[in-house]
C-alpha positions as CSV (number, residue, x, y, z in Angstrom):
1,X,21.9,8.0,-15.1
2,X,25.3,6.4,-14.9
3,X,25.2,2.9,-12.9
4,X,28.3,0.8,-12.6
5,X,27.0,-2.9,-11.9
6,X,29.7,-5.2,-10.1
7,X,29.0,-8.6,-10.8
8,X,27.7,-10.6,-13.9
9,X,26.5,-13.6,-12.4
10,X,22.3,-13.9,-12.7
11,X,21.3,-11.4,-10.4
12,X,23.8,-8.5,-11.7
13,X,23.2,-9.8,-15.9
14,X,19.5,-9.6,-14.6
15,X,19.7,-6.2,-13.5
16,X,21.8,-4.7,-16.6
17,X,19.3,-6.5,-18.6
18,X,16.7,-4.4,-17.2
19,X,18.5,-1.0,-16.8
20,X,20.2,-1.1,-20.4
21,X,16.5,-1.2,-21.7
22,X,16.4,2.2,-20.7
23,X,17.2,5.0,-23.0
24,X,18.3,7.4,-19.8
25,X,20.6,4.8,-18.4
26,X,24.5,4.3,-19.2
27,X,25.7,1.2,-18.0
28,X,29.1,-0.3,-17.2
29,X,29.4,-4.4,-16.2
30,X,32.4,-5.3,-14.0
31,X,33.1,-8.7,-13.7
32,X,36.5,-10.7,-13.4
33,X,35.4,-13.1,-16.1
34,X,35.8,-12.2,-19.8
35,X,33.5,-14.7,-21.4
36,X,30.7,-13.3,-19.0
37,X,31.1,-9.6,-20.2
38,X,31.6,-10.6,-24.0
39,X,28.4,-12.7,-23.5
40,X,26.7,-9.6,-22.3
41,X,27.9,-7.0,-24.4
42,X,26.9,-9.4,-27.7
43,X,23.7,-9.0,-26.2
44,X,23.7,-5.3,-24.5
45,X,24.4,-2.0,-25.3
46,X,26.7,-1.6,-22.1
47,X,30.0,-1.0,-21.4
48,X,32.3,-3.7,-19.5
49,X,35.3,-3.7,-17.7
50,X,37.2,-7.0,-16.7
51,X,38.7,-6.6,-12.8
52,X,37.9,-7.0,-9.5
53,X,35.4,-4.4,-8.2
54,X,36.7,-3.6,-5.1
55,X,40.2,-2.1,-6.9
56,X,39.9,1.3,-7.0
57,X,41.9,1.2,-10.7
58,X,39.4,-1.2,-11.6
59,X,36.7,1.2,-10.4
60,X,38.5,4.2,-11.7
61,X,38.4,2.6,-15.2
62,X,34.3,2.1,-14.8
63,X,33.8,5.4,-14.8
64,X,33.4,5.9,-10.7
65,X,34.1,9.2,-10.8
66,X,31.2,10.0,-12.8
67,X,29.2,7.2,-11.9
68,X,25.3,8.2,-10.2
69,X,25.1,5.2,-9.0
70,X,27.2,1.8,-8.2
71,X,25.2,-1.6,-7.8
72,X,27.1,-4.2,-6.0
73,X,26.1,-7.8,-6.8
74,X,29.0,-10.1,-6.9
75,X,28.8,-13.1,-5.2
76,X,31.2,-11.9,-2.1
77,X,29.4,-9.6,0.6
78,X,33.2,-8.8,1.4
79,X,33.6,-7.6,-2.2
80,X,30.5,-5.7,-2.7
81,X,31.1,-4.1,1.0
82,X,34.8,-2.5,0.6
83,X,33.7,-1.6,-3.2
84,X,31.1,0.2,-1.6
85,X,33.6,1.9,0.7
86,X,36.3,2.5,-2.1
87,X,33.7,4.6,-4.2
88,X,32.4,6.8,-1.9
89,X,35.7,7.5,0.1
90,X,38.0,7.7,-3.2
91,X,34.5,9.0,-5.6
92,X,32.0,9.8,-3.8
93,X,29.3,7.8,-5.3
94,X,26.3,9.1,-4.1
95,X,24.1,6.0,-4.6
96,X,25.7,2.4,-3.2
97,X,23.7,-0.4,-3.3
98,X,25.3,-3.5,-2.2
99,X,23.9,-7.4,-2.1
100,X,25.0,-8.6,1.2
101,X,23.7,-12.4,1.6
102,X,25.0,-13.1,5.1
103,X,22.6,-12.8,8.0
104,X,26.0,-12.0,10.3
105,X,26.3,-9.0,8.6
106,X,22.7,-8.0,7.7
107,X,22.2,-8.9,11.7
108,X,23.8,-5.8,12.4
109,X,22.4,-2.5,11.4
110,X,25.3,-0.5,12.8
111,X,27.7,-1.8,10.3
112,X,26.0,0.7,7.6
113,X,25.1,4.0,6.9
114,X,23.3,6.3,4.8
115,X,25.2,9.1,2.9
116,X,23.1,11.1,3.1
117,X,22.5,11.0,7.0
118,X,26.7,9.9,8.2
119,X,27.0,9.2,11.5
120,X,29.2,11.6,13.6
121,X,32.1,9.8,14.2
122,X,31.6,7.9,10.5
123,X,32.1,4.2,11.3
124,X,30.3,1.1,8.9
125,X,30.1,0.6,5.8
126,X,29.0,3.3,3.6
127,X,26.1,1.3,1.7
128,X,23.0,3.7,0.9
129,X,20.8,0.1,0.5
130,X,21.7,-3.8,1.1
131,X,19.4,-6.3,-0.7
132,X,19.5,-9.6,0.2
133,X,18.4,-12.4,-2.8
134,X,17.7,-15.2,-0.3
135,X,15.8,-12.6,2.4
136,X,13.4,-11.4,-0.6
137,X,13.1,-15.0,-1.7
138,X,12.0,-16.4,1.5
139,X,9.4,-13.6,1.9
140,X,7.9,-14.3,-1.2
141,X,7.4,-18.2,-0.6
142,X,6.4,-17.3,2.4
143,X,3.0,-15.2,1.3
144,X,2.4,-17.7,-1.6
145,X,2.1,-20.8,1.0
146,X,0.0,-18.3,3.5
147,X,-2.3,-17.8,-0.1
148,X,-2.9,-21.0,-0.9
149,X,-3.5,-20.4,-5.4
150,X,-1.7,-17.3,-5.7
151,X,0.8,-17.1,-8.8
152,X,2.2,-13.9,-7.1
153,X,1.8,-11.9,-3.9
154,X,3.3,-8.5,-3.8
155,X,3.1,-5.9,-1.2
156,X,3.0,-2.2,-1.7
157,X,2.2,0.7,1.1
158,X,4.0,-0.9,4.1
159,X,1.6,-4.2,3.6
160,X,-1.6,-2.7,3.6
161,X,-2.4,-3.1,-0.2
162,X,-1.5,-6.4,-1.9
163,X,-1.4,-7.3,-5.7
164,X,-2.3,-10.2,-6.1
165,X,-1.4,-13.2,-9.5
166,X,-4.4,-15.7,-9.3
167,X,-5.1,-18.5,-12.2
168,X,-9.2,-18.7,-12.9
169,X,-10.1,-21.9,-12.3
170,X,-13.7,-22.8,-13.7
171,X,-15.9,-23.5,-10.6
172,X,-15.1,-19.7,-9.2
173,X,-17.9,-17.7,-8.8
174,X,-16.6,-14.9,-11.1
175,X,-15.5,-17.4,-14.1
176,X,-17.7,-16.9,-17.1
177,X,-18.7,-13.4,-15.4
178,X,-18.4,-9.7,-16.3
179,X,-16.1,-7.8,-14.2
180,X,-18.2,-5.3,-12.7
181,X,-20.4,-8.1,-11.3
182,X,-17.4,-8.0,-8.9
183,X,-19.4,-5.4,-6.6
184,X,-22.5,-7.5,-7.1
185,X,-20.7,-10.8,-5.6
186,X,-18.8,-8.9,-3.0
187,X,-20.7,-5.5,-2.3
188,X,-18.6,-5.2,1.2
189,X,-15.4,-5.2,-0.8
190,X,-13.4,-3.1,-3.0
191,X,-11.2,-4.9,-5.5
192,X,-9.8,-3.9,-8.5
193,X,-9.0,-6.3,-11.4
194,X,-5.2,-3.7,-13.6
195,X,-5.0,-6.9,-15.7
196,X,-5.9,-9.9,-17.2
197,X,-3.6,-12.5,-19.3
198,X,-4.9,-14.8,-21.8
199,X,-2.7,-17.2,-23.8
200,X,0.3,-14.9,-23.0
201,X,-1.3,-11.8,-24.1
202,X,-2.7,-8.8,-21.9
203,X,-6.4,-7.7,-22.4
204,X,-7.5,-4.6,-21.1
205,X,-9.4,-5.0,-18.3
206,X,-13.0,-3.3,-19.3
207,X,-16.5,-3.7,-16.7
208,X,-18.1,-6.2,-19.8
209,X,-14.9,-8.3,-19.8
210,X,-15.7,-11.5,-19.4
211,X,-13.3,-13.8,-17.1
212,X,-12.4,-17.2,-18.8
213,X,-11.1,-20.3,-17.1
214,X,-7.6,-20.2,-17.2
215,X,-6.9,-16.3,-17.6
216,X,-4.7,-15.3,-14.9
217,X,-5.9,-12.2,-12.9
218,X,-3.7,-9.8,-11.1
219,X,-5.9,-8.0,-8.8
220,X,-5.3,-5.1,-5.9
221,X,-7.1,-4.9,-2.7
222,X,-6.9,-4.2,0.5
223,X,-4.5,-7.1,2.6
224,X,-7.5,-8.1,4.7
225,X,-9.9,-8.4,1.6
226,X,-7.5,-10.7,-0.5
227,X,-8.8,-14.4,0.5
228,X,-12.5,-12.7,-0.4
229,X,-11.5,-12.1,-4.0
230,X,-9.7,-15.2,-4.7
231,X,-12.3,-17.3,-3.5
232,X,-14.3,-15.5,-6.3
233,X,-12.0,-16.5,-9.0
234,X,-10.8,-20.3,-8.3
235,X,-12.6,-22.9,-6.0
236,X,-12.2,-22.7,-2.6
237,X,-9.1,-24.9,-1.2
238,X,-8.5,-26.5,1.6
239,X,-5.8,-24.5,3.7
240,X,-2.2,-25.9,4.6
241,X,-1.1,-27.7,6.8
242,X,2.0,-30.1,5.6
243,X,4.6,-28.2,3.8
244,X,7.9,-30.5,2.4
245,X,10.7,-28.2,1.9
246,X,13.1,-30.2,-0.5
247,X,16.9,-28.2,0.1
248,X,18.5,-26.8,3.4
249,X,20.3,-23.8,1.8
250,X,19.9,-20.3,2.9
251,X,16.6,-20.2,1.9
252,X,15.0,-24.0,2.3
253,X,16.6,-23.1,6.1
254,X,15.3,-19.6,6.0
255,X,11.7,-20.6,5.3
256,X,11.5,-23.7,7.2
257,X,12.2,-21.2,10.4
258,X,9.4,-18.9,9.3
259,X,6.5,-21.0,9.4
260,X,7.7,-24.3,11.5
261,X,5.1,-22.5,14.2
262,X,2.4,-22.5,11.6
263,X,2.8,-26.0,9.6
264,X,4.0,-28.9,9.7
265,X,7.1,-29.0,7.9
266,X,10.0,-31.7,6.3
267,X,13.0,-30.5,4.9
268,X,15.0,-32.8,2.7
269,X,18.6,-31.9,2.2
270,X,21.1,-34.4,0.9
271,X,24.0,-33.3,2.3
272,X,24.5,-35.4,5.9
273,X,26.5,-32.8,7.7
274,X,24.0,-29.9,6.4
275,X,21.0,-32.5,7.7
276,X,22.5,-32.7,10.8
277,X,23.2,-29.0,11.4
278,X,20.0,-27.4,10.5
279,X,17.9,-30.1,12.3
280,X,20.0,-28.7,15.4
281,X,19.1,-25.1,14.2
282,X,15.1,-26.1,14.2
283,X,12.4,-26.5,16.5
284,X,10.1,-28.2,15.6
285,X,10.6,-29.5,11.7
286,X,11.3,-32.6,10.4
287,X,14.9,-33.0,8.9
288,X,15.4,-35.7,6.3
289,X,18.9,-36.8,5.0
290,X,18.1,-37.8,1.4
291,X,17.9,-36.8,-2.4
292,X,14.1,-35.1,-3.0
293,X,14.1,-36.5,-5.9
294,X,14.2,-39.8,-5.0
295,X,10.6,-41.5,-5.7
296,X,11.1,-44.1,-2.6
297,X,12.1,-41.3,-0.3
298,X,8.9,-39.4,-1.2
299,X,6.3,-41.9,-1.2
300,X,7.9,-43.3,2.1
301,X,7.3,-39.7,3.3
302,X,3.4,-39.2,2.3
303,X,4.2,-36.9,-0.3
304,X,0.8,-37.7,-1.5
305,X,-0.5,-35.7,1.5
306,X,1.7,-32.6,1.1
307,X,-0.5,-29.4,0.5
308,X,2.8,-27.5,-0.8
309,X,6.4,-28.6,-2.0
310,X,9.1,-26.4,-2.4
311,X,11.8,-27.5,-4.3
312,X,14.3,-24.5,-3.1
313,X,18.2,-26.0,-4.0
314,X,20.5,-23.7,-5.8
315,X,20.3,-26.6,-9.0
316,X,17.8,-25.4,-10.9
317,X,17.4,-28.9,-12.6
318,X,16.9,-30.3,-9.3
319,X,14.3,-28.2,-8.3
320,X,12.4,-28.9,-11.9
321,X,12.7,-32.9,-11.3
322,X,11.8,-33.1,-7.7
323,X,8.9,-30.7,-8.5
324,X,7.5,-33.0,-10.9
325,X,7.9,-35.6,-9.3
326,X,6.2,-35.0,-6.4
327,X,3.6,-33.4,-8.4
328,X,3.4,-37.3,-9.9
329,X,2.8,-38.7,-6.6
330,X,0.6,-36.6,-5.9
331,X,2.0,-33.6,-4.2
332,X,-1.3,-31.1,-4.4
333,X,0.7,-27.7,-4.9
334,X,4.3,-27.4,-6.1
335,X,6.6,-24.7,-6.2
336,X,10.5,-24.9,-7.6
337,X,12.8,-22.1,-7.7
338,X,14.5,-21.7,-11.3
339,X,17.1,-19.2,-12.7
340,X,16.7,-19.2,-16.3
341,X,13.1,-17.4,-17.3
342,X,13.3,-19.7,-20.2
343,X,12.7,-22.6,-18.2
344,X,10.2,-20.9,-15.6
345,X,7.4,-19.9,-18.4
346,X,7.6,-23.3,-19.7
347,X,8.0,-25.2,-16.3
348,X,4.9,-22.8,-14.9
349,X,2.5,-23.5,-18.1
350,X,3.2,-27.4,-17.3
351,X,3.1,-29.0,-14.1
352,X,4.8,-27.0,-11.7
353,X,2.5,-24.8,-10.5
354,X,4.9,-21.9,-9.4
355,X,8.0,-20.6,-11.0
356,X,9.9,-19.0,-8.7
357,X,12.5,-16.4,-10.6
358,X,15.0,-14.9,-7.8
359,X,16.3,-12.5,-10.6
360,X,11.9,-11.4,-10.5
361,X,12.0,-11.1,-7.0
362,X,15.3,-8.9,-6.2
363,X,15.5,-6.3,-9.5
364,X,12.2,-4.8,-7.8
365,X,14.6,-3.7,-5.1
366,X,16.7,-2.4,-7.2
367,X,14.5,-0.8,-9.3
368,X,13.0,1.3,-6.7
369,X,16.1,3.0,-6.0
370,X,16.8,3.7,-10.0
371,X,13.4,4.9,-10.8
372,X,12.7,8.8,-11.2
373,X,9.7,10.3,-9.4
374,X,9.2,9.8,-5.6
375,X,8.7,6.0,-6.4
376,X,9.4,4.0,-3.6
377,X,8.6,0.5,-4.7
378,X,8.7,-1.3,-7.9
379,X,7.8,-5.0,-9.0
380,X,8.6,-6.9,-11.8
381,X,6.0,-9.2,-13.1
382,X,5.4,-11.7,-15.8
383,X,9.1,-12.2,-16.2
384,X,10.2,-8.6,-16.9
385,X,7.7,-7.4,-19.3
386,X,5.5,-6.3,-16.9
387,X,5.9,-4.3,-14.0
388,X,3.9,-2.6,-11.2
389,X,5.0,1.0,-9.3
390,X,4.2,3.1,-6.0
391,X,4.6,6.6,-6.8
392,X,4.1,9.2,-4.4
393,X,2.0,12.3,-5.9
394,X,3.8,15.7,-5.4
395,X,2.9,19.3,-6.9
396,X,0.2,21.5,-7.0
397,X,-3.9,20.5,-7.8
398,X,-4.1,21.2,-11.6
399,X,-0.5,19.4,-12.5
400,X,-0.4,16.3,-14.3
401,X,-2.1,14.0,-11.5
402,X,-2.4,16.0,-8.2
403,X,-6.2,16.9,-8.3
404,X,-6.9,15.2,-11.0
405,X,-9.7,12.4,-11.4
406,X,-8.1,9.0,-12.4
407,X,-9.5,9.0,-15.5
408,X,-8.0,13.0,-16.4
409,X,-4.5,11.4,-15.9
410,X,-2.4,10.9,-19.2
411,X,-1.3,7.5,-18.9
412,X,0.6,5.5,-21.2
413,X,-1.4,2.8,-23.4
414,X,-1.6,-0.6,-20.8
415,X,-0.8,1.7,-17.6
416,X,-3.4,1.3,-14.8
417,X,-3.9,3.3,-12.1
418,X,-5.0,0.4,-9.4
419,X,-4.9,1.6,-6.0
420,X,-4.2,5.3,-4.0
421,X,-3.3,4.7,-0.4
422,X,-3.9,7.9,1.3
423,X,-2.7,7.8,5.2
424,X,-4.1,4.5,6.8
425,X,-7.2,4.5,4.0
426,X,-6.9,2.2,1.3
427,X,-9.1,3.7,-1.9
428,X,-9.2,1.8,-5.3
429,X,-8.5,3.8,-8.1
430,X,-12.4,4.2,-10.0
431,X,-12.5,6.7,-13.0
432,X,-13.8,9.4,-10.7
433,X,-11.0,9.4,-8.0
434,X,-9.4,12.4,-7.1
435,X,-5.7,11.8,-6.0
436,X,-4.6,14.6,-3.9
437,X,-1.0,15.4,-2.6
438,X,1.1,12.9,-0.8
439,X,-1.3,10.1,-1.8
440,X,1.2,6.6,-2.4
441,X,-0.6,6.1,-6.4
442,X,0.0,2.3,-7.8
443,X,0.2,2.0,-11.2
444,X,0.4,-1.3,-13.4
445,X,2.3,-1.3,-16.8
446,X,1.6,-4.5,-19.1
447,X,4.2,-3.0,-20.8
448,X,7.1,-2.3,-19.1
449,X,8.3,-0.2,-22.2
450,X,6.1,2.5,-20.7
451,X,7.5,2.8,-17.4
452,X,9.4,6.5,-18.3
453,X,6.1,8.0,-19.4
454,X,4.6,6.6,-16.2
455,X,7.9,7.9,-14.1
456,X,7.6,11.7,-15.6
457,X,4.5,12.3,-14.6
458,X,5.4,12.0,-10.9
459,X,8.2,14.4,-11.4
460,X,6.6,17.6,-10.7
């Protein structure tokens, strides 16, 4: 596939990263800044091109007219918008994927269209998919605060199935346990265990495995079974109440407006104007005008009571300090958002609790749309090496997995089939499961390396 990626700031360096990995993909970086392409291509095999991606030269020069697909991911919605416009009205691009951050545009459907599907009289913006970093962001923090303990909540099959990141904690009923005792400790309940890390490496996931303290468990059930199984693998905790929200950006703003109705929230933001701005935009919220990582400022505010802090400022270094910090004082869950994956996995193995990678977050969105197969999500895990796909199984009974029992399915070493979410049923994927056409089929990869195997047998 030939993708032209606009942009190589984190999120569009994230995603070549990730679709230069793949044999099938030719890619081309535009950026307007030489030292970032000659970083990348030192480190790539990709193609660059130094302009503004809007130009139609520029564009012309990328390869548009041959392109499969162009990813827009500068930092301007303006620029990824009219880029998106120039190659399908000068090229026509099929796929255009744009990142547009601005809730003035996202807050108006009509101002894109599908392709595929043009309305009649053509008018918008011709942008197959928009992903917005800060939207996907803020629905992520979201579900980790709702599960109190999770390293990772993902959703696949419209929300009804959820996999699920969760550090054993000794105490848990399921610590120092085989995994098939699962069905013995929650016979009501159907829960499957796709992997298990220990000390940064994968073991296979086998019914005598035993589950140490400290292995962290990624698990798929059924949305409404979820607390069930985490309360089987950690103690139980007490659930929040007091949520400190340290930066009023897009996102600190974002979330603060999601669950003021639910908690009781304080946002810090150190910018006086921006205090005074968003405490006008919230209800019900606490605004503080101050630097989070100011020990007076938080022990003056009961940090020590806090159930969760989210550190959520676009400086990274920020985030990390005010995170420890208030971890210090005695904060009882943190969470900071960090850029570099470097930093997370050391930040995360230390006393932040939560490393929250934006890059993680959006390239699933992306990813989806690249993938081959029906595969209509995609989520990356353990900072890229890992990832986890919904696949929809097509063909005839007797292909390579339509009628076929999960275990008569030739998947890749480390692939798991997890979960098959047939209509409104949610069925865990057992060694004697038939998956029958149309079923939605998630699969986990440990190793991400396997994912074309994985994508070829959905291709029938």
């Amino acid at each position: 596939m030939k993708i032209i990626i606009l942009g190589a700031g984190q999120v569009g360096r994230t995603a070549a990263y990730h679709l230069a990995r793949e044999e099938a993909n030719d890619v081309t970086v535009v950026d307007t800044n030489d030292h970032l392409l000659r970083d990348l291509q030192d480190r790539l095999d990709i193609r660059t091109v130094a302009g503004n991606g809007a130009h139609p030269n520029v564009l012309e020069m990328a390869g548009a007219a041959n392109a499969d697909m162009i990813v827009a991911l500068t930092n301007s919605d303006e620029v990824n918008m009219v880029a998106c416009q120039v190659a399908w009205t000068l090229f026509r691009t099929r796929t255009k994927i744009a990142r547009i951050r601005s809730l003035a545009y996202t807050g108006h459907e009509g101002l894109f269209f599908d392709t595929d599907t043009p309305p009649p009289d053509g008018a918008g913006f011709p942008v197959d998919v928009y992903i917005s970093p800060e939207e996907l962001v803020t629905q992520y923090v979201e579900r980790l605060i709702r599960y109190s303990g999770a390293l990772q909540v993902l959703e696949f099959a419209d929300g009804r199935v959820r996999l699920v990141g969760v550090k054993a904690v000794k105490g848990g009923p399921l610590v120092g346990q085989q995994l098939r005792s699962i069905r013995e400790h929650l016979p009501n309940v159907d829960a499957r265990v796709v992997a298990i890390y220990r000390e940064g490496g994968s073991i296979p996931p086998e019914g005598d495995t035993i589950i140490h303290h400290g292995d962290e468990v990624f698990f798929l059930a059924a949305t409404e079974d979820m607390r069930k199984v985490m309360i089987e693998l950690r103690r139980v905790e007490d659930s929040v109440k007091r949520v400190v929200i340290a930066g009023g950006g897009n996102i600190g703003l974002r979330l603060a407006q999601r669950i003021e109705e639910r908690y009781q929230v304080k946002v810090i933001e150190r910018d006086a104007a921006r205090a005074r701005r968003i405490s006008e935009i919230l209800r019900s919220a606490v605004v503080l005008h101050g630097d989070a990582a100011d020990e007076e400022l938080l022990i003056e505010e009961n940090i020590d009571s806090a159930d969760v802090f989210c550190s959520l400022t676009n400086a990274e270094e920020a985030n990390i300090l005010s995170a420890m910090l208030a971890k210090r004082l005695g904060a009882h869950r943190v969470m900071a958002l960090i850029n570099r994956p470097a930093y997370a996995e050391m930040m995360q193995s230390g006393s932040i609790d939560v490393a929250i990678s934006p890059q993680s977050v959006t390239i699933g969105s992306l990813l989806a749309h690249v993938r081959r197969g029906d595969v209509v999500r995609v989520h990356s895990l353990r900072r890229g090496a890992a990832e986890a796909i919904e696949a929809i199984a097509h063909g005839q009974r007797g292909g390579k997995v339509v009628g076929r029992r999960v275990e008569e399915v030739k998947l890749p070493k480390g692939a798991t089939i997890g979960a098959i979410v047939r209509g409104q049923d949610v069925i865990m994927g057992h060694h004697d499961t038939v998956i029958e056409a149309d079923d939605h089929v998630i699969v986990f990869l440990t190793d991400r390396r396997h994912v074309e195997a994985v994508e070829r047998l959905f291709q029938e």
